[in-house]
C-alpha positions in Angstrom: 93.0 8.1 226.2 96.2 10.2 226.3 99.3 9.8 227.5 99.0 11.5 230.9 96.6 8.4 231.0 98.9 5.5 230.2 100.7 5.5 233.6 97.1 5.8 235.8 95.7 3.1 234.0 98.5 0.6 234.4 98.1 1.3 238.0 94.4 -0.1 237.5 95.8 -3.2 235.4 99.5 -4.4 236.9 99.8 -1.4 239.9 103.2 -3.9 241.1 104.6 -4.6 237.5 108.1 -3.5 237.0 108.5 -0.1 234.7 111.4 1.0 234.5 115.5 -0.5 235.7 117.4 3.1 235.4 120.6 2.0 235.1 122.5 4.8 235.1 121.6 5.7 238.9 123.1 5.4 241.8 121.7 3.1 243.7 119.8 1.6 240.2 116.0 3.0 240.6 113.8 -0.3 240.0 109.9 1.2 239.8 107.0 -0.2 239.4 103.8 1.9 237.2 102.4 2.6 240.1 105.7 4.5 241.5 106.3 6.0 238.0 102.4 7.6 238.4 103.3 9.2 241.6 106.5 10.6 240.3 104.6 12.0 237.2 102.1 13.4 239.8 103.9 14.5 241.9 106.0 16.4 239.1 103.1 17.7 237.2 102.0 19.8 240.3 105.5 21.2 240.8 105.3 22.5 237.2 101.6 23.6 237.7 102.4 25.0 241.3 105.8 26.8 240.3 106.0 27.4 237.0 101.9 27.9 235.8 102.4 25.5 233.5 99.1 24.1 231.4 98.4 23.2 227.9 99.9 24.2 225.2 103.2 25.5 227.3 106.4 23.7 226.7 109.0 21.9 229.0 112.8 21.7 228.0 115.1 18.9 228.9 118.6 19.1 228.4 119.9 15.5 229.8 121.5 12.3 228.9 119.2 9.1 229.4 117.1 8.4 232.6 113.8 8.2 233.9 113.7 11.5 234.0 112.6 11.9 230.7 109.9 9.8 231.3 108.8 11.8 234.5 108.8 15.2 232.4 106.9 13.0 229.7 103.8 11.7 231.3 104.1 14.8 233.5 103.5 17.2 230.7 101.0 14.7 229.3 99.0 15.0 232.6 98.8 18.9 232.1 98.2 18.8 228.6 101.9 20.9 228.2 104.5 19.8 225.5 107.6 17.6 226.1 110.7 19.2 224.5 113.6 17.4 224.8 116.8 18.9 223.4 119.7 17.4 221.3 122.9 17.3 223.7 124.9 17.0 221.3 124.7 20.9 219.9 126.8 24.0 220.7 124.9 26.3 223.7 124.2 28.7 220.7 122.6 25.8 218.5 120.1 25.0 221.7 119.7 29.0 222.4 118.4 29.1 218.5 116.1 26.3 219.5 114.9 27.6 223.1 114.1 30.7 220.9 111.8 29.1 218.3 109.9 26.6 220.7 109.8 29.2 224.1 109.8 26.7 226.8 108.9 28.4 230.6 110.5 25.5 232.1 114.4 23.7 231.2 115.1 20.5 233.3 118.8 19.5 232.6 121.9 17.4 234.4 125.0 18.3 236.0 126.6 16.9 232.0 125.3 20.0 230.5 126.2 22.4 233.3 128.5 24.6 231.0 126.0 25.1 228.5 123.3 25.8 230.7 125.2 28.3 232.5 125.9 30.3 229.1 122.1 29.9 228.4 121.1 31.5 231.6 123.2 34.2 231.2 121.5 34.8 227.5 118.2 35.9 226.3 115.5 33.1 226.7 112.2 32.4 227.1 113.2 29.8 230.2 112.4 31.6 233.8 112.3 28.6 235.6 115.9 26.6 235.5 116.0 22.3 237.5 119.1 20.5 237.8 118.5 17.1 238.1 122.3 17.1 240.4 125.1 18.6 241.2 124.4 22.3 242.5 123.0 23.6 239.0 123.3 27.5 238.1 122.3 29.8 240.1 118.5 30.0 240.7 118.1 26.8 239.6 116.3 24.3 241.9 116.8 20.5 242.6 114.6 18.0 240.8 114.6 15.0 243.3 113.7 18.1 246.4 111.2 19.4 244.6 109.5 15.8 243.8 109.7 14.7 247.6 107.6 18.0 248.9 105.1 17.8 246.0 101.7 16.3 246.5 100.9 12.5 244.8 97.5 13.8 243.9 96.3 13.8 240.4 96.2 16.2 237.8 94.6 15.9 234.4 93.8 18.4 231.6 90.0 18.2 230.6 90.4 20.2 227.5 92.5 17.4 226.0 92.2 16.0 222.1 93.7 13.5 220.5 95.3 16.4 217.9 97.2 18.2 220.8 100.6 17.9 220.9 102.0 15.9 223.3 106.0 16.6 222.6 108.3 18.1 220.1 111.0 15.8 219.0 113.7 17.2 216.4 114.7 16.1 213.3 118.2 14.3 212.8 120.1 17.4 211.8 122.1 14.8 209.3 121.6 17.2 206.6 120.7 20.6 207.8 119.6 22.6 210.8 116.6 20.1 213.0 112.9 21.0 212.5 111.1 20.3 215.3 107.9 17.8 214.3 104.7 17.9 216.5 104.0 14.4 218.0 100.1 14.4 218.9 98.3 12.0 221.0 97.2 10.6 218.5 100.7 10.0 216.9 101.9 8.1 220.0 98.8 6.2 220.2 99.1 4.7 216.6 102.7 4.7 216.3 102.2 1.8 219.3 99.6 0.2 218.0 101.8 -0.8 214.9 104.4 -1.6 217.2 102.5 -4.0 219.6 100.8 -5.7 216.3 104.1 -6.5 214.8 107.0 -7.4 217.8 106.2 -7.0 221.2 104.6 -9.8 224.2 103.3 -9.8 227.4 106.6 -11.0 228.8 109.4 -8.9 226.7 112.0 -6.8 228.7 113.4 -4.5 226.5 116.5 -2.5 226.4 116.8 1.0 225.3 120.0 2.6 224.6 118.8 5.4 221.5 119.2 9.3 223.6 115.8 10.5 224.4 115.6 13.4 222.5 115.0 11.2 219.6 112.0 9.3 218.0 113.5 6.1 218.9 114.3 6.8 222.7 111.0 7.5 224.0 108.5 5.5 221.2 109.8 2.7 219.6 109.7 0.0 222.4 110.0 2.2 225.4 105.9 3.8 225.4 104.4 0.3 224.0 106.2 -1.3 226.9 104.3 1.0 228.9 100.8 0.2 227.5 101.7 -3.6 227.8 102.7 -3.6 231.5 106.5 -4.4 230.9 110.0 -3.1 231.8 112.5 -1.3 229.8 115.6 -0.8 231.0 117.4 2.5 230.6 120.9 3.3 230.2 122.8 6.8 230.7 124.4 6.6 227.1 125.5 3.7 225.5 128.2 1.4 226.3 129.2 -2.1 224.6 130.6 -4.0 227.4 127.5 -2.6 229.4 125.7 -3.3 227.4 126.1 -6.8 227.1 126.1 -6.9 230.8 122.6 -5.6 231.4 121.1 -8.1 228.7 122.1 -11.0 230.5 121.5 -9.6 233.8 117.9 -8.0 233.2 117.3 -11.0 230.8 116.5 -9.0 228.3 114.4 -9.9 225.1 114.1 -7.2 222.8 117.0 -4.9 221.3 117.3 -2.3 219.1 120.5 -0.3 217.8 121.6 1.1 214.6 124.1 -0.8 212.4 126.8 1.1 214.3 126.1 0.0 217.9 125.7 -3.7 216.7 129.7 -3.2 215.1 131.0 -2.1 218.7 129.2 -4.8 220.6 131.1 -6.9 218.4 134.4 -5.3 219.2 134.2 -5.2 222.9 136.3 -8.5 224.8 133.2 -9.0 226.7 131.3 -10.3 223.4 133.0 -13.5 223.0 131.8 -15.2 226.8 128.6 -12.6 226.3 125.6 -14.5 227.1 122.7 -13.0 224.7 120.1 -16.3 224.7 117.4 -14.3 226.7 116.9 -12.2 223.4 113.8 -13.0 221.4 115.1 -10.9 219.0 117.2 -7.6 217.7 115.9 -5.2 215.5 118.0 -2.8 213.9 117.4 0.2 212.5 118.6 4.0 211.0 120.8 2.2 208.3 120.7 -1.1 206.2 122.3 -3.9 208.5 125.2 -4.8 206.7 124.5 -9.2 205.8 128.3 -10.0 207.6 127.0 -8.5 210.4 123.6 -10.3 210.6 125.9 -13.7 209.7 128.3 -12.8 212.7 125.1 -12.5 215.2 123.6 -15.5 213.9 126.5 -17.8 213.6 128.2 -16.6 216.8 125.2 -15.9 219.2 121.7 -17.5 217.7 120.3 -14.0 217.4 117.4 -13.3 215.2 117.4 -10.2 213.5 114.3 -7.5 212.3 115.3 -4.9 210.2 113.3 -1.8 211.1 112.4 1.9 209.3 111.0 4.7 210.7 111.6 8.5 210.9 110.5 11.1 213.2 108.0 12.8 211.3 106.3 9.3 211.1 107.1 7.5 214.1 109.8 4.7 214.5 107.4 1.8 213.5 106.8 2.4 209.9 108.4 -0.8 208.0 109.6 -4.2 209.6 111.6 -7.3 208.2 111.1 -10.5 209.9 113.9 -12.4 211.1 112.8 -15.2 208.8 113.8 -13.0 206.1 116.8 -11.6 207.1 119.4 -12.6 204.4 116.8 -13.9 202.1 115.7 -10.0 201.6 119.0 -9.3 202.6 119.1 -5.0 202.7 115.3 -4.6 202.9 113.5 -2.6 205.1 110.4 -5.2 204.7 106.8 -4.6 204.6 104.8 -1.7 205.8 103.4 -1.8 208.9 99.9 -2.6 209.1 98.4 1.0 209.7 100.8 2.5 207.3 100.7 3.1 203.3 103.0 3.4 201.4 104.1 3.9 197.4 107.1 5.0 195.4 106.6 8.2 192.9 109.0 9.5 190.1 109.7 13.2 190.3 106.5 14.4 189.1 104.5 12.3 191.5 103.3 9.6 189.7 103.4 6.2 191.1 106.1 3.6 190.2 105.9 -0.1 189.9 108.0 -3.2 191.4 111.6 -2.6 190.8 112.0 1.1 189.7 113.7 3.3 192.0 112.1 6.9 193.1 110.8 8.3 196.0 109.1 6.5 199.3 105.7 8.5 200.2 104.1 7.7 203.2 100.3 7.8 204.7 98.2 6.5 208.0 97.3 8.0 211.1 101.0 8.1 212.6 102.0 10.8 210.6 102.9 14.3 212.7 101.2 17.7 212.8 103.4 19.5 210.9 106.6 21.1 212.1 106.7 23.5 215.1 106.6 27.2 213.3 107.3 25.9 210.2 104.2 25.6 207.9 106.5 26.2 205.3 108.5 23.9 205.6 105.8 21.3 206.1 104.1 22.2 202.7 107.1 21.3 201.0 106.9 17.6 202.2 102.7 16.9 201.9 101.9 16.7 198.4 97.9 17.4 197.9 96.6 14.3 197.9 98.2 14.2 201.6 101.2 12.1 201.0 104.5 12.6 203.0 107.4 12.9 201.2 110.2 11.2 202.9 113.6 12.4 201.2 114.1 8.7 200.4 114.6 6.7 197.3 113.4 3.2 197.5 112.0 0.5 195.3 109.7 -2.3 195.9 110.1 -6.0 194.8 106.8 -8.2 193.3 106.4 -9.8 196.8 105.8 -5.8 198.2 109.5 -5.9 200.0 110.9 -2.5 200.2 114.5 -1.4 200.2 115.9 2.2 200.9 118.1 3.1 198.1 119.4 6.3 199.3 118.6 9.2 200.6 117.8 11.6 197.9 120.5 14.4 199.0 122.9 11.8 199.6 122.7 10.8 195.6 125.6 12.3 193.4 125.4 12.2 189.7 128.7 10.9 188.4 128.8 11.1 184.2 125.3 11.8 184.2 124.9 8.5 185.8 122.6 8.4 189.6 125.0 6.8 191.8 123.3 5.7 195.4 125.9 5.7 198.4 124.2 3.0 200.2 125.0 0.6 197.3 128.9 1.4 197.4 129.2 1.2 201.5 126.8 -2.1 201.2 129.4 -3.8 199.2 132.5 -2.6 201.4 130.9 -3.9 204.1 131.5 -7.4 202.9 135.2 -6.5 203.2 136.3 -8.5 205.8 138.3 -5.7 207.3 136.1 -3.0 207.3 134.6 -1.9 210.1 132.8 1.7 209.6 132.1 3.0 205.9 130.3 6.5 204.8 130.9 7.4 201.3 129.8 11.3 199.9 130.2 12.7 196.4 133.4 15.1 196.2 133.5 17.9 193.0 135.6 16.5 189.9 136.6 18.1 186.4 135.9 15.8 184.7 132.5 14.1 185.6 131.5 16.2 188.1 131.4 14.4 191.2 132.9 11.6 192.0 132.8 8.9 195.4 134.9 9.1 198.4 134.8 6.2 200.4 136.0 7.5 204.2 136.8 4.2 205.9 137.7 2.6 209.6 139.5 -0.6 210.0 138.9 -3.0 212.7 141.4 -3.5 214.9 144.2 -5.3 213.9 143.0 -5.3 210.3 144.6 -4.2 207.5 143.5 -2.6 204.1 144.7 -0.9 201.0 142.9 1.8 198.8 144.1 -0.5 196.2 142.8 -3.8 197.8 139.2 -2.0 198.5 139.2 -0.7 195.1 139.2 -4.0 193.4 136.7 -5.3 195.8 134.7 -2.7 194.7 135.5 -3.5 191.0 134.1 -7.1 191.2 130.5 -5.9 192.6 130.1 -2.9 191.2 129.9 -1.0 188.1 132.8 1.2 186.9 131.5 4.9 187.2 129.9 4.1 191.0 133.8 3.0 192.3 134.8 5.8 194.4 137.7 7.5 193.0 139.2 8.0 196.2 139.3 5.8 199.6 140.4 7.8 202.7 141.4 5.8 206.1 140.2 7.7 209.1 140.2 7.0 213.0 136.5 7.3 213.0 133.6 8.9 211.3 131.2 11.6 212.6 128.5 9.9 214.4 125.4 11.0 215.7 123.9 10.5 219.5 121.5 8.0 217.7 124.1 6.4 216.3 123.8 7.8 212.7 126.1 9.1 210.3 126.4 12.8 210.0 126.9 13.1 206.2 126.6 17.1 206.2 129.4 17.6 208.6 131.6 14.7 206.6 130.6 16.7 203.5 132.0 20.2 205.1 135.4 18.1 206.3 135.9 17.1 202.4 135.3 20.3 201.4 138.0 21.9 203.0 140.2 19.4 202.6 139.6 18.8 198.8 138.6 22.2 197.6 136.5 22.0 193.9 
């Protein structure tokens, strides 16, 4: 089965279940599987009927959150074409480099992204075929919602179909160079739920999904299993922390998943004190370790039970999980593999490391991509020859087979001639209770060569001194891993998916404290 199936055989199973609560329409759009089939049919023959598209041919998608995606998705799936949805968040000349590697015929965007799309009309592309989903669009360009109510409901299917075809290209982070676009097969998306299903979801979860779209975690870590199990997600147009908490009472919601980040606003929003979150089952959070006051705060404030989760999108979302029973008794830990996944740590000339020693996370097991979009090359450079993927990340295992994410391995500054792991220092300020957002990089210095910079945000109201966070520092950690130097800003670089964007944080230090 592939996933132009999922959506035709749910109309076999639970044809009335509830799919999808888009949030961020007006009226909300409440569909059922069997409505979300004959949107993606009816889509799939527009882009068969105007556009000639088939397999192998990509579809762009320039557009914050919405069913949409999902329609372009399962549409593309039904046709055997590729799903390419594109990071908002870059400059029109970023996405016209992109548009130029991946050739899409098609580019389905909103009325948000008008201005870019306008200046990528008017430049050299491979698009020839331009749908605003509203507003009036650029010129040529036709309207999504027209085009869907004059196209037929009857099926389409590719025939050609294996489970090695690609099914979308989703992008790399960007949070430490330009994005590489991985290949997600059919296979991919088939085990990637599998794992997920095994370890977290029921018959009976609703589950909210506020990660953008364009990323790993928007379409496939809850929001495609939920689909194979008959159940809703609920969708919103970007995230929002008073919404947020709105919509999970509301829509009784039962799973959740956010990055550290999002979990820190929620708790900063005046709706979170009379916020009524007992509908959860549980939250898992992912991107970044879950700071243990947070997890505390959650706990003693709301009853919530916490997973810690790990993934990436060369691998899927549901690589590593962390029950909630072991929350702050593994305090920091990603937890176990998966149950389809391997997984071992290596020292820099590949050689597998026992419990306790730090080095680099490898990875194996049928959720693994198929290599990056026009770049074998690149690709190489992460699958080692006995077919393990090299994930960038240094980790360590305990003797009960816990893992824990150390760093990332071009986050890691060498201080004295001494490894010093960034994770470790904002881990500890964290459990200042005034300190809201942390992100510290490694800045040039005479003497030892680099040296920390802790770039910090208050919470509101709170107050802090470089002096005061210092000597937190000093009673956790060792001497040469205190950053030298603690900055105060308003706010750090965030990306869409809620992570921290290191390499622009990096070039802001740069010019600011020339080496």
């Amino acid at each position: 089965m592939y996933i132009g199936d999922y959506l035709g055989r749910r109309t076999i199973y639970s044809p009335d279940a509830l799919a999808i609560v888009d949030t961020g329409k007006t009226p909300e759009l409440r569909l059922t599987c069997v409505q979300m089939n004959e949107r993606a049919n009816r889509l799939a023959n527009v882009l068969a009927e105007i556009a000639g598209i088939g397999k192998g041919d990509r579809v762009a998608m320039l557009a914050l959150d919405g069913i949409e995606h999902l329609d372009v998705l399962f549409a593309c799936g039904k046709l055997g074409a590729i799903h390419t949805a594109l990071n908002w968040r870059l400059h029109w000349r970023e996405l016209q480099q992109i548009l130029a590697e991946v050739t899409p015929t098609v580019l389905v965007y909103d009325d948000t992204f008008k201005d870019s799309v306008a200046q990528l009309a008017q430049a050299e592309t491979s698009v020839r075929h331009w749908i605003h989903l509203d507003g009036t669009g650029v010129p040529g360009s036709r309207n999504f919602n027209e085009l869907l109510d004059a196209a037929s409901v009857a099926p389409r299917i590719c025939e050609t179909l294996v489970e090695e075809d690609i099914a979308a290209i989703v992008f790399t982070g960007g949070t430490t160079g330009l994005p590489k676009g991985a290949q997600i097969s059919h296979r991919q998306i088939a085990w990637n739920c599998l794992n997920t299903v095994i370890h977290d979801l029921g018959r009976d979860d609703v589950y909210l999904n506020v990660f953008p779209m364009f990323h790993v975690g928007g379409l496939f870590v809850y929001t495609l299993p939920q689909v194979i199990m008959g159940r809703t997600t609920v969708l919103v147009k970007r995230f929002d922390p008073e919404r947020v908490l709105q919509l999970i009472e509301r829509e009784q919601v039962t799973v959740f998943a956010a990055v550290p980040a999002m979990y820190q606003m929620l708790t900063q929003t005046p709706a979170w004190g009379e916020a009524d979150l007992s509908s959860l089952r549980f939250c898992t959070s992912g991107g970044a370790p879950l700071p243990v006051p947070l997890v505390e705060q959650y706990t003693r404030e709301k009853g919530i039970r916490f997973k810690q989760g790990f993934g990436m999108t060369e691998f899927g979302p549901g690589l590593f999980a962390l029950s909630p029973e072991d929350a702050i008794r593994k305090a920091g830990s990603i937890g176990r593999p998966n149950f389809y996944i391997d997984a071992r740590i290596v020292d820099g000339d590949n050689h597998p490391l026992g419990p306790n020693e730090v080095g680099e996370l490898v990875l194996k097991g049928p959720s693994i991509a198929s290599g990056y979009f026009n770049n074998a090359a690149a690709w190489a450079e992460v699958i080692d020859a006995d077919g393990w993927f090299h994930t960038g990340d240094l980790a360590r295992y305990d003797e009960d087979w816990y893992f824990t994410i150390v760093d990332r391995l071009k986050d890691m500054f060498i201080s004295g001639g001494e490894n010093v792991y960034p994770a470790e220092i904002e881990a500890a300020l964290y459990r200042h209770p005034a300190v809201f957002q942390c992100a510290v990089v490694g800045v040039p210095d005479p003497k030892w060569g680099e040296v920390g910079k802790a770039c910090v945000v208050l919470k509101p109201g709170q107050t802090a001194s470089t002096e005061e966070l210092l000597a937190h520092l000093d009673d956790q950690l060792a001497r040469y891993k205190i950053p030298r130097q603690v900055e105060f800003v308003a706010s750090l670089p965030i990306s869409p998916a809620g992570k921290v964007l290191r390499r622009e944080l990096r070039e802001y230090k740069a010019q600011v404290d020339p080496a």
